[in-house]
N, C-alpha and C positions, 0 to 999 in steps of 0.2 A: 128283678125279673118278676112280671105281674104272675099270682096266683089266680087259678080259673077254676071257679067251682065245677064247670063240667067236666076237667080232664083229672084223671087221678094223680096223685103223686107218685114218682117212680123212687125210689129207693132200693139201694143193693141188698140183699138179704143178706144176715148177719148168721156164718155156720154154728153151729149149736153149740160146738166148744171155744169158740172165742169169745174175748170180750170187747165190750164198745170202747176202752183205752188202748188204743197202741202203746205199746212201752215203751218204742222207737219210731216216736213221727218223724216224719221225712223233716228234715232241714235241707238249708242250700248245700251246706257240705257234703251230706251224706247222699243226695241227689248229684251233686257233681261227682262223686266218688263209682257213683253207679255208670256215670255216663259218660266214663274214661274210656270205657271202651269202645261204645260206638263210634270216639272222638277217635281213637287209634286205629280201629279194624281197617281205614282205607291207609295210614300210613304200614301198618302191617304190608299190606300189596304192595304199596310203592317202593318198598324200601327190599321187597322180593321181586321187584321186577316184573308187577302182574296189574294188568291196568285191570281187572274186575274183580272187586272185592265179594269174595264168598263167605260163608259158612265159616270155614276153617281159619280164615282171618278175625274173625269176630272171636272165635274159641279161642284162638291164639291172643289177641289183647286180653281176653279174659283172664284166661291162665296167666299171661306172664305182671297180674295185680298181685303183689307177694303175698299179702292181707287181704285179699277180693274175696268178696261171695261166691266167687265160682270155686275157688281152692277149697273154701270151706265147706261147702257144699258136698265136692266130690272127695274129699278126705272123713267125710261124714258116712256119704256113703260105702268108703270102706276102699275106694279107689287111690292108687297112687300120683297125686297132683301133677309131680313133677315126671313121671313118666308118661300122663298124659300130653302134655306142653309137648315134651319130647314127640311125642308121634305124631301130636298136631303142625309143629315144626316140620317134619321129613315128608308129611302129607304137602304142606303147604309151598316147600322146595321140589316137589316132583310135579307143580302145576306149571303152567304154558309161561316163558316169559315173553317179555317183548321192551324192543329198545324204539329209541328216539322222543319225538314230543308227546306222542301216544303213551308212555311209559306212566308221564305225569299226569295222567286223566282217569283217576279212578272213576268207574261206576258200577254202582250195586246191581251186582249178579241177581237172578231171579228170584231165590231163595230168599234174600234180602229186600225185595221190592215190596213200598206198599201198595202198589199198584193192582 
């Protein structure tokens, strides 16, 4: 990528208490480890019998990573993981099901669009 003396360089600004080594750069592993759950959130719906995957489906693959980020996270902050799961579970069975071909055609709910 050509450098152009008239445009400036854009670079992200570095917060005043971190430093320029990551202690943990991203690898393939640790980026596929992250992106299990976006890969689960539509079979979460399907597997609930909800062809548009939301919110609570995304929280749901999250939560149920035994070792995820999200466990830790919320155990961090003082929250009960697995009784979260739990209510994200009972949320995500009180939504709308639907039977036949349509069943198997997730699409991301609006909350979830990059659109």
């Amino acid at each position: 990528m050509p450098v152009h003396a008239d445009r400036p360089t854009l670079r992200h600004p570095t917060p005043p208490n971190a430093t320029s080594h990551d202690p943990h750069p991203p690898t393939p592993e640790r980026l596929h480890a992250r992106t299990q759950a976006v890969v689960a959130a539509p079979e979460a719906a399907r597997s609930s019998g909800q062809q548009i995957v939301e919110t609570e489906h995304l929280l749901k693959a999250l939560m149920e990573q035994p070792n995820g980020l999200a466990r830790r996270v919320v155990a961090k902050a003082g929250a009960d993981a697995t009784a979260l799961l739990a209510a994200t579970d009972a949320l995500v069975r009180r939504q709308p099901r639907i039977s036949g071909d349509a069943a198997n055609q997730q699409v991301g709910g609006p909350a979830l669009s990059c659109g």
